[in-house]
N, C-alpha and C positions, 0 to 999 in steps of 0.2 A: 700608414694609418694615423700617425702623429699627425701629418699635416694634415689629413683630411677634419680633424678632429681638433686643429689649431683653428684652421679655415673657419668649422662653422661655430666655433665658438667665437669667432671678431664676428662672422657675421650678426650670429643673435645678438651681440652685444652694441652694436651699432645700429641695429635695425631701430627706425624712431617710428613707432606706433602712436597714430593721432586718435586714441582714442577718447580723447577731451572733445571731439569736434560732436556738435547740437544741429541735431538734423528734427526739422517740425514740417508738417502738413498742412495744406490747408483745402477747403473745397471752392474754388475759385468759382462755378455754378453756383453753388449758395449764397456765396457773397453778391452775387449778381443779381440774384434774383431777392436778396433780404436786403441788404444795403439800401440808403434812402437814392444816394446815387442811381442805383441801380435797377431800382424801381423805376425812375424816372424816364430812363431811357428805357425801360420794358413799356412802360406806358405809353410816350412818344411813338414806340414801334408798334404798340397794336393800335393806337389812333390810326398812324397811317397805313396800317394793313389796311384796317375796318374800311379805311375811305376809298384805299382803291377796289373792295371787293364789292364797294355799292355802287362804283362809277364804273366797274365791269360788270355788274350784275343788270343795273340799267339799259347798258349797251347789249347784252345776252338776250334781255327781254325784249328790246326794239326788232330788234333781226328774227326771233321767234315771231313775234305778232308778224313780221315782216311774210316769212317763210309760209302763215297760216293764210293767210293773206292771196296769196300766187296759187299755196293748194285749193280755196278756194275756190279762183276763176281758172282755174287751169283748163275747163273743159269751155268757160263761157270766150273765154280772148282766143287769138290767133296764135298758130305757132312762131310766129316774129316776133311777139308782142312777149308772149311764156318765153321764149328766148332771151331774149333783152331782162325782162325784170330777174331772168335764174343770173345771168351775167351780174348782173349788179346787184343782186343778195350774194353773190360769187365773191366779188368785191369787197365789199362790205363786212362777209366774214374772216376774210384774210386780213381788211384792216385790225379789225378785232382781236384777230391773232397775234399781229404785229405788234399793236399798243397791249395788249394784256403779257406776251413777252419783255415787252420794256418795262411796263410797270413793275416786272418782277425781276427783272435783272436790276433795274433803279433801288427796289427796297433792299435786295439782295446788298448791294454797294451799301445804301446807307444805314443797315445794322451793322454791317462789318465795320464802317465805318466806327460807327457811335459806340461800338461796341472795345473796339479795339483804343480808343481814346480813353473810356473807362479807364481799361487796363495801362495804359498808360500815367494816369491822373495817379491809380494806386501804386502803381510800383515803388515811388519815394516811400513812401508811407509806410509800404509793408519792407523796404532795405533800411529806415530810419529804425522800426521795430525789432529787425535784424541785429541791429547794430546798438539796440539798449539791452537785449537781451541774451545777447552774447549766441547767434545764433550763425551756425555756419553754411546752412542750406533752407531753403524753402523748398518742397516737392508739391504738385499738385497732385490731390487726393486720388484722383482717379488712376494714375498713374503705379498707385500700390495696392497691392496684394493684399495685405494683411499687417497692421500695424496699430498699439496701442494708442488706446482714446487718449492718452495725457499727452501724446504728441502732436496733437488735433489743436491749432490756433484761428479756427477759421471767427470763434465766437468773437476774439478779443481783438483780429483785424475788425470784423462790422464793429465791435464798438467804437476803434477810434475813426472807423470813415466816417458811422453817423453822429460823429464829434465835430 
């Protein structure tokens, strides 16, 4: 009993509790979407959504006129002829499908792209912050449960980005 009673008393007394250590949050979305930075590549990205849903929408419209077009003269032309044009409306909307696939694996790439370079640009900034405020962890917001608004530094990162 002695030694079991030696034992945990070195232990408590040796055990080093960091309880000094500064854990802060932040909302890494917000900062994205409020930041001037961040803005701008949200911007950049719906420009070129916008542009490719009007250069697919163009193409959507051509092949519908196209299609109304065949229904039409379906009964006026011959079966070779209705053959041939369903073949190359056939065509035409697999091309459609192809390039409206690429354009969205292309945008897919270059938000992640642009997006993930952000986050790169802030890292220094938000470990420079770190390290003036004596701060031992950053977590990202969404990642928590439940935790006090005064532990919340997302205001005072946007302010030194849009510095």
């Amino acid at each position: 009993m002695k030694k079991l009673l030696f034992f945990l008393l070195i232990f408590f007394n040796f055990t080093n509790l960091n309880a000094d250590q500064i854990i802060k949050y932040i909302d890494i979305d917000f900062i994205l979407k409020n930041s001037n930075a961040g803005k701008i590549i949200i911007n950049e990205l719906k420009s070129i959504d916008k542009k490719n849903i009007k250069e697919l929408k163009i193409k959507e419209d051509e092949l519908k006129k196209l299609d109304n077009e065949i229904k039409k003269t379906t009964n006026i032309i011959s079966e070779t002829e209705l053959q041939i044009k369903l073949d190359d409306l056939k065509k035409k909307v697999n091309l459609y499908k192809k390039n409206q696939k690429r354009k969205s694996s292309e945008f897919l790439k270059t938000k992640n792209e642009k997006i993930e370079a952000f986050f790169i640009n802030i890292s220094p900034i938000i470990e420079n912050y770190m390290k003036t405020n004596n701060i031992s962890m950053v977590v990202d917001k969404k990642n928590i449960f439940i935790a006090d608004s005064n532990y919340d530094i997302t205001d005072q990162i946007i302010e030194i980005l849009n510095k």
